[in-house]
Residue, then its C-alpha position, 0 to 999 in steps of 0.5 A: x643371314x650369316x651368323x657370326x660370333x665376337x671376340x673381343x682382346x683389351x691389349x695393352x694400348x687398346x681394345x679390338x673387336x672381330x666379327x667371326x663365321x663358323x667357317x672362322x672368316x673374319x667378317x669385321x673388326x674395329x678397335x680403338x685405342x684406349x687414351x682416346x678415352x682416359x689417360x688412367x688406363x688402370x681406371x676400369x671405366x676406361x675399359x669399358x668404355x673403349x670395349x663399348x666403343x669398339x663393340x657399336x663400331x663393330x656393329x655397324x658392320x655386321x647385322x647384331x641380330x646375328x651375333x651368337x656368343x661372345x668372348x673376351x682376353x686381356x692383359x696377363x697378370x691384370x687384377x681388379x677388386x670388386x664388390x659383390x655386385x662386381x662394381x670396381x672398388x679402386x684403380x686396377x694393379x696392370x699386368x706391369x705393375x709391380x707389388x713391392x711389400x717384401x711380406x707378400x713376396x716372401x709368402x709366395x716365394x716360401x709357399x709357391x711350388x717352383x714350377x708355379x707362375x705365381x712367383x714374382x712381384x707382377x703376379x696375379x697373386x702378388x696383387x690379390x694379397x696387396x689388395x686383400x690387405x686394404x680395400x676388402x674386396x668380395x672378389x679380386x678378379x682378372x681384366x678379362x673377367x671383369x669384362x665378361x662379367x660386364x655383358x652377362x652380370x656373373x663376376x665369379x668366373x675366371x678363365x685357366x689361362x688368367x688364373x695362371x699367375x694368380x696361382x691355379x694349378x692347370x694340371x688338377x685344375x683346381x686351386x691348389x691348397x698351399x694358397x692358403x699358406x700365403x694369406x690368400x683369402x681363397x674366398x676372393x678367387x672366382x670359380x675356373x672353367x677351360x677356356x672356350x666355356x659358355x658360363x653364362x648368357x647375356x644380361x638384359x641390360x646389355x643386350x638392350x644397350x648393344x642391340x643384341x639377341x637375348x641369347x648370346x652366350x658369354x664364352x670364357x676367354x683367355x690372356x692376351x697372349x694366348x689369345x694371340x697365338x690361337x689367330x694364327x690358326x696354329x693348332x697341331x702338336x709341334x706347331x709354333x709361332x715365332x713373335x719378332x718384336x722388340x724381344x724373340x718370343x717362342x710358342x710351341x703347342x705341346x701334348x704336355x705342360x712345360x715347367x722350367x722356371x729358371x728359363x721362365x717357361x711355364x704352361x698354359x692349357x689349350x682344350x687338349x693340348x698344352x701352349x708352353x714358350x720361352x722369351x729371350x733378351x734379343x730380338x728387333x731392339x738389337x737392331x733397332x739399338x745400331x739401325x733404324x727401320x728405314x735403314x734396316x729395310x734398305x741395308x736387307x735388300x742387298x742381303x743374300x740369305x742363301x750366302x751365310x756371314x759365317x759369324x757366330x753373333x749373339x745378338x744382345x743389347x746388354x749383358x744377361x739372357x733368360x732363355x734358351x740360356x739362363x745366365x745373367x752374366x751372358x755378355x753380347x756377342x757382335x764381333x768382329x763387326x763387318x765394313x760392310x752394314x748389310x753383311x753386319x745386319x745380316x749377320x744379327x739375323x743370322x744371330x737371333x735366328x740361331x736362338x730361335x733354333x736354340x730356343x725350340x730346340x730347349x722346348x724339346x729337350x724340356x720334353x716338348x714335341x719336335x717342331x713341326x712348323x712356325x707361324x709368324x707375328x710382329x714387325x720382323x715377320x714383313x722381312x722376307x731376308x730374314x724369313x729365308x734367313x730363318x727357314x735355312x736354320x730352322x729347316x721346317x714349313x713356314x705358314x702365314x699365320x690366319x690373322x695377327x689380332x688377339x681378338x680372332x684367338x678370342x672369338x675362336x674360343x667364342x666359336x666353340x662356346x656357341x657350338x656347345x650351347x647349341x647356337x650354331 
């Protein structure tokens, strides 16, 4: 008899489940999009129900009886109101939305210390103060919270990753005092506990609906984000793991936090160590804006990675890069342009593997650790032309990463909870 722990992750379009052994083996998973249940996703109900769709189709998989404990990541920056009992008192404000009364902004950007994730109109602080001017919540609480809170009735528990926006401070883990200054309602915020936490034990009512032992322990998660990092298996100072979607996003564990908000660089905690990164403007939409996918599959097997261009491209759709470069007024840089497509696609790569070595190079500068080895995630990842393109710049180990589902991130933090309660 196996036992396993679940981590679950609401992304932006779905809900994954995974079934996890000590030994971090996935031994199921099963997801389901979140349309299939609503075209309100700001609708809590929409939530849970694709959560309790994709937790029965994950227990069809794995015996239930064997489940220890539980965790759950969600959307950075996604906030719900809530009575006292945690019922949702209105639609939720995504981690997209943006809070536009000019008052609350104000009041963040006068009070808010520079180096704080709270700044911006997508905060999780901009949202609470929308939401404390209107509905007159018991508590605002974050999506992964409010999930958890689902499985075991606790809805005064937050994670130190979700409440980084919302304005926690990591480093005296605590909420900070000048909160106060902006209007917070500090009795809205819940309590912080580290990721990886057990705070609380499964609800009668659930363990019943989901055919689960009366003892799984409710773990503290963390943001999807971060959550995506930990199932890669990074997990030593110097680590990192390159995304290569539509943007080039860079994440590096540190032995200390990183704050430079004028590149957009903020930390979270990870049990001992710090997650700190950087996203810049390039990525798969610059290629992607002059081929497409079938083109560029085709064009990179006549590519010789071991044969550089020997053109300095910086591969921008328009004007403006955030990091490693902060200039809004940064212009693209794609000439000349070759006869040649693959000698031109070729040399994009080349380009935003440049930035990527600029951009780990930046994270050291700021005082973060030298990079020691690079995971990788997303589309660009399954082109091995531009994975020797980037390991001739880069010039350190290349690691596959363990899995690519936020959701295994989630249930190793769900490992650890169960550990610490003593469930394994």
């Amino acid at each position: 008899m196996t036992a396993v722990v679940v981590g679950i992750d609401v992304g932006t379009s779905g809900v994954r489940a995974v079934a996890m052994d000590p030994g971090f083996a996935i031994q199921a998973q099963a997801g389901v999009a979140l349309a299939d249940f609503g075209t309100d996703w700001r609708d809590p109900a929409t939530w849970w129900r694709a959560v309790e769709t994709a937790i029965d189709a994950l227990l069809r998989l794995v015996d239930a009886r064997n489940v220890r404990a539980l965790a759950v990541d969600g959307t950075s920056g996604t906030m719900l109101p809530v009575d006292a009992a945690g019922g949702p008192l209105g639609r939720a404000l995504m981690y997209s939305d943006k809070v536009d009364d000019a008052t609350i902004l104000s009041a963040i950007a006068d009070d808010a210390p520079p180096q704080s994730a709270a700044h911006g109109a997508t905060s999780g602080l901009a949202k609470l103060l929308r939401f404390q001017k209107g509905v007159r919540p018991a508590r605002v609480l974050h999506q992964a919270d409010w999930i958890a809170g689902r499985f075991c009735g606790r809805f005064d528990v937050s994670d130190e990753n979700n409440a980084l926006k919302t304005g926690y401070d990591p480093v005296r883990r605590g909420w900070p005092d000048w909160l106060a200054r902006t209007g917070a309602d500090l009795a809205l915020l819940p309590d912080v506990v580290a990721p990886g936490k057990p705070f609380g034990t499964i609800s009668p009512g659930s363990a019943q609906r989901f055919g689960l032992p009366g003892d799984v322990a409710v773990v503290a998660g963390t943001t999807d984000g971060c959550a995506s990092f930990l199932a890669t298996g990074a997990d030593r100072i110097g680590d990192a793991v390159t995304a290569l979607g539509s943007s080039l996003t860079l994440k590096l564990l540190c032995e200390k936090p990183l704050f430079a908000p004028q590149f957009g660089i903020y930390s979270h905690r990870i049990g001992d160590a710090w997650l700190a990164g950087g996203a810049s403007n390039t990525g798969g939409k610059v290629l992607a804006h002059f081929f497409p996918l079938e083109r560029i599959v085709k064009l990179s097997e006549s590519i010789d990675p071991d044969r550089p261009t020997g053109l300095d491209y910086y591969p921008l759709i328009g004007t403006g890069e955030r990091f490693p470069i902060a200039d809004a007024g940064l212009a693209p840089r794609l000439d000349p342009r070759p006869a040649d497509d693959a000698l031109f696609l070729q040399a994009m790569l080349e380009g935003i593997a440049a930035i990527e070595r600029r951009g780990y190079r930046q994270l050291a500068d700021l005082g973060g650790p030298a990079l020691r080895s690079v995971r990788s995630v997303g589309g660009g990842a399954r082109n091995p032309v531009w994975t020797a393109i980037r390991a001739r710049q880069l010039r350190v180990p290349f690691f596959e990463a363990l899995s690519e589902e936020a959701a295994a991130g989630t249930a190793r933090l769900a490992l650890q909870g169960a550990r610490t309660a003593g469930l394994l």
